[in-house]
C-alpha positions as CSV (number, residue, x, y, z in Angstrom):
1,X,112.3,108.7,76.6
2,X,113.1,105.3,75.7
3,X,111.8,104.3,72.0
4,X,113.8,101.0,71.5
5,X,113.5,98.3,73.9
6,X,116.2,95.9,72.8
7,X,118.4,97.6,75.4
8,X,115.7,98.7,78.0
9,X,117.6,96.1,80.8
10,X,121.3,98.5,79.8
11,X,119.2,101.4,79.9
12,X,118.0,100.9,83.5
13,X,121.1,99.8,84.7
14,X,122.6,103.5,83.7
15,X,119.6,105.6,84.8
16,X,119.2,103.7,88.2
17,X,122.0,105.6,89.4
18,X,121.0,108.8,88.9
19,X,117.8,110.8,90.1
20,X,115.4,108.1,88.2
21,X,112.0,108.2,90.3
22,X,110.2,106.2,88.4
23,X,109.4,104.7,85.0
24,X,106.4,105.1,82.6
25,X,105.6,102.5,80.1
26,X,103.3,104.1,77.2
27,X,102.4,101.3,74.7
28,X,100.8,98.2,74.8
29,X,101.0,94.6,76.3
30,X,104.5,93.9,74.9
31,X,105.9,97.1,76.1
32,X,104.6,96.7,79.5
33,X,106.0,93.0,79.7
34,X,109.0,94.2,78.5
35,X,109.2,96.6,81.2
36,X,108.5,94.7,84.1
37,X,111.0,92.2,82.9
38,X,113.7,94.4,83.4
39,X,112.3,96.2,86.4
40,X,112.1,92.8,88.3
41,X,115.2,93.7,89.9
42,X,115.1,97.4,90.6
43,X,112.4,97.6,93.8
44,X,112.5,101.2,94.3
45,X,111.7,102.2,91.0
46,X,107.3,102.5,90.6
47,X,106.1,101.6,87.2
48,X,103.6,104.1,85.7
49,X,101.1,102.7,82.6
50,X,100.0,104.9,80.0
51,X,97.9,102.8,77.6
52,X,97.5,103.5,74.1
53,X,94.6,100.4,73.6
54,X,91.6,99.3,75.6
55,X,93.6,95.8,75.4
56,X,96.1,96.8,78.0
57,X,95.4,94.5,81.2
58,X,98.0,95.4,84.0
59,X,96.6,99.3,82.8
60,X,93.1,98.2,83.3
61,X,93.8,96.5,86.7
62,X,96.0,100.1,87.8
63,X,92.9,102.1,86.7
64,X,94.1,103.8,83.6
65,X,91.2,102.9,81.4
66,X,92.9,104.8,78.5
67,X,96.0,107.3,77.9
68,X,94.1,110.2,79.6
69,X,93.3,108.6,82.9
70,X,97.4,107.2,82.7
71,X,98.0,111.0,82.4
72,X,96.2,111.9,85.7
73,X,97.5,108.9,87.7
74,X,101.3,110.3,87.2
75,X,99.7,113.9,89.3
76,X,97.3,111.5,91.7
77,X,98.1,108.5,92.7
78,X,98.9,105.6,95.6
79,X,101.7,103.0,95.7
80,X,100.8,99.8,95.3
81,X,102.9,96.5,95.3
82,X,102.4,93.7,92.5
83,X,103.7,90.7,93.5
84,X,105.7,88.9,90.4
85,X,105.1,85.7,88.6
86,X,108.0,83.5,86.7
87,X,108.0,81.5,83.1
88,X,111.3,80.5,83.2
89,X,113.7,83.6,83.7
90,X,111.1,86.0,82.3
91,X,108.8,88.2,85.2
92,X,105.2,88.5,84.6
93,X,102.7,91.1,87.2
94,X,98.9,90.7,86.9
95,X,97.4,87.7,85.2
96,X,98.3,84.7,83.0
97,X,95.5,83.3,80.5
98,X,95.8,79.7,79.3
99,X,93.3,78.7,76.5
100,X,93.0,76.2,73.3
101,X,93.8,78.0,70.1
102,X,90.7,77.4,69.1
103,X,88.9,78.3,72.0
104,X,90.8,82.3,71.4
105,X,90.0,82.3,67.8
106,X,86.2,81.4,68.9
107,X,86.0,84.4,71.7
108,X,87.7,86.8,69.2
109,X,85.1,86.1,66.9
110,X,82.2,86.1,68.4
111,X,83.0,89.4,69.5
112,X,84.0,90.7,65.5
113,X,80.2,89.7,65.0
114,X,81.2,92.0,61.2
115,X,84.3,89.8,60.6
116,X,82.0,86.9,61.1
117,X,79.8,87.8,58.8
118,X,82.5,88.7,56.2
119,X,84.1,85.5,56.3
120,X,80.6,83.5,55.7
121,X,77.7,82.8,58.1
122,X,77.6,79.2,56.4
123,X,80.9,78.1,58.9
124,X,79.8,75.8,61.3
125,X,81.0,77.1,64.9
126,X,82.5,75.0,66.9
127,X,80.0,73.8,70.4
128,X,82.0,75.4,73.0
129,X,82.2,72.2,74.9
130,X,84.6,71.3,72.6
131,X,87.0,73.9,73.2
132,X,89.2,72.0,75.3
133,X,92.2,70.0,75.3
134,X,93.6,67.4,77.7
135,X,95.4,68.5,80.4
136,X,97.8,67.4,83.6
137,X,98.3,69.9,85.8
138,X,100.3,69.9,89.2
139,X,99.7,72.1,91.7
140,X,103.1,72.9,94.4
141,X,104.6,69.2,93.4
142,X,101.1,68.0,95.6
143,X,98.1,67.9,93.9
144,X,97.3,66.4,90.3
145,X,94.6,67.8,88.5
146,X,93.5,65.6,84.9
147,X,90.9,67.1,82.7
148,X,89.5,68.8,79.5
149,X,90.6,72.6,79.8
150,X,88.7,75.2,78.3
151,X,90.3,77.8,79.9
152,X,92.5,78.7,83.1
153,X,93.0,82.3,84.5
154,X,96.2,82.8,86.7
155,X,96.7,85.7,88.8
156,X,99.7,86.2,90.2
157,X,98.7,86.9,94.1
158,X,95.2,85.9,95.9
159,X,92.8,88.4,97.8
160,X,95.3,88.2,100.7
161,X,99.0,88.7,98.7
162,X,100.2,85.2,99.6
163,X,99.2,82.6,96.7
164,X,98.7,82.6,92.9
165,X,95.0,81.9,92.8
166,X,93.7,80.0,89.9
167,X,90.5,79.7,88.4
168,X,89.5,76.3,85.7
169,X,87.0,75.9,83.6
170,X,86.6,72.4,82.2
171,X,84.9,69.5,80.5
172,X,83.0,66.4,81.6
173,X,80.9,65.9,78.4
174,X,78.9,69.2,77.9
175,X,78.7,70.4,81.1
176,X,81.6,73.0,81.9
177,X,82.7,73.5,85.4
178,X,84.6,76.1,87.8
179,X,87.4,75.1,89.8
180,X,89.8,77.6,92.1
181,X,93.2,76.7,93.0
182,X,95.9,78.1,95.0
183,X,99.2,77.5,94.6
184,X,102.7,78.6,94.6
185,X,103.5,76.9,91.3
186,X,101.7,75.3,88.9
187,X,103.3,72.8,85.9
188,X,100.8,72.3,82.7
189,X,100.8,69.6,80.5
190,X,98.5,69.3,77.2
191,X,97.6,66.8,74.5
192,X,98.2,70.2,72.2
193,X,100.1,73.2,72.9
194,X,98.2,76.1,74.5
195,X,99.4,79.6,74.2
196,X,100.1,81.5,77.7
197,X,98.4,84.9,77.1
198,X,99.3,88.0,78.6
199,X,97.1,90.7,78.5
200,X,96.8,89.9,74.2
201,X,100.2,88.6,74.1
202,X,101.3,84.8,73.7
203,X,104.8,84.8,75.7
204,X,104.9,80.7,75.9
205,X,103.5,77.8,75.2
206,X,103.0,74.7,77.2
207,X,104.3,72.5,78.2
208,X,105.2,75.1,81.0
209,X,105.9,75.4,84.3
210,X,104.6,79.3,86.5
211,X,105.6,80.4,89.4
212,X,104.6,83.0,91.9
213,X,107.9,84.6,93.7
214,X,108.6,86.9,96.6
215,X,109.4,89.8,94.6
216,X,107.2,92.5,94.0
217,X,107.1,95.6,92.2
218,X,105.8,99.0,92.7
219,X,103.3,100.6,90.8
220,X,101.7,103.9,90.2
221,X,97.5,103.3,90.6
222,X,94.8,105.7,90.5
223,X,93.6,106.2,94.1
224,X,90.8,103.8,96.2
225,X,89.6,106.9,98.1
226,X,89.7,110.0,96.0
227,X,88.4,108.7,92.2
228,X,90.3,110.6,89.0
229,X,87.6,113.0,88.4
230,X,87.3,117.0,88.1
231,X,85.0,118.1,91.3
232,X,81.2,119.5,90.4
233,X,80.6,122.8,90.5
234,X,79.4,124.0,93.8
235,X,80.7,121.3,95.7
């Protein structure tokens, strides 16, 4: 068991050679980014999630709703392959959020309806059309996009494991609209620096340039055909 992650990469390096068949992260975003940083180049090595917060996004998207169902995965489970994404020489699996400040700090509290109401109900909230911030985005060194971005979702490979697919919301006055993209890269430029949010965790800021990659990594999910659940009686 691994407690300090400053020296996960050395770590690896050592317990690669020996009988290692596989490696479970138990923690949160950070940990699991962490992880799959330094897994980036160790193929045969399946990562396993155990998460100890709802918050945990690559858990959610493996099926380990919470620390329980990460316990039953390790015992039941299928192989899957996540294909990697790139922010400079850092390795990202899953998805990518990029958002105003302002437009986090709006979603976080309409959902803490209690903090809202303890900081004053006299605050004036922001329209949400007004959550955006001008953008240039380039798509593959090909296509230019210009707008007001509210928000942009990246995930890391498309229904059919080939593409990053993107999805925009943005601005023309107050009426937002949905854009998909696909791409192998994608550069982002902004009148204000963004944060780029894994699972909860900002890990850059733009201006910022993502790319999908060839590498992959396995992972440990709960199984599509037989679901993590005890049998009823009589069955």
């Amino acid at each position: 068991m691994v407690d300090d992650l400053a020296n996960v990469e050395d770590i690896l390096k050592h317990y690669a050679k020996t009988k290692l068949t596989a490696v479970v992260a138990v923690g949160g975003n950070g940990t699991v980014n962490t992880i799959i940083d330094a897994l980036a180049d160790y193929r045969n090595l399946p990562l396993s999630i155990i998460p100890i917060s709802k918050t945990n996004h690559l858990a959610s998207i493996l099926g380990a709703k919470d620390w329980k169902t990460g316990l039953k995965i390790l015992a039941q489970h299928e192989k899957k392959q996540l294909r990697l994404g790139k922010i400079g020489e850092k390795y990202f699996a899953g998805s990518l959020v990029v958002s105003p400040k302002r437009t986090l700090i709006a979603n976080f509290f309409e959902r803490k309806s209690l903090l809202r109401s303890f900081v004053g109900t006299n605050i004036k909230a922001i329209p949400k059309e007004e959550h955006h911030v001008a953008c240039t985005i380039k798509l593959d060194d090909a296509l230019v996009v210009k707008c007001q971005l509210h928000t942009m979702v990246i995930y890391f490979q498309d229904e059919f494991g080939k593409k990053m697919k993107i999805y925009l919301t943005t601005y023309s006055g107050k009426v937002p609209e949905e854009s998909i993209f696909r791409a192998d890269q994608i550069e982002i430029e902004s009148s204000l620096n963004m944060p780029i949010i894994s699972g909860n965790e900002p890990v850059a800021h733009t201006p910022v340039k993502i790319q999908a990659i060839g590498k992959t990594i396995p992972v440990l999910a709960a199984p599509s055909k037989s679901p993590l659940k005890k049998p009823n009686k009589g069955s």
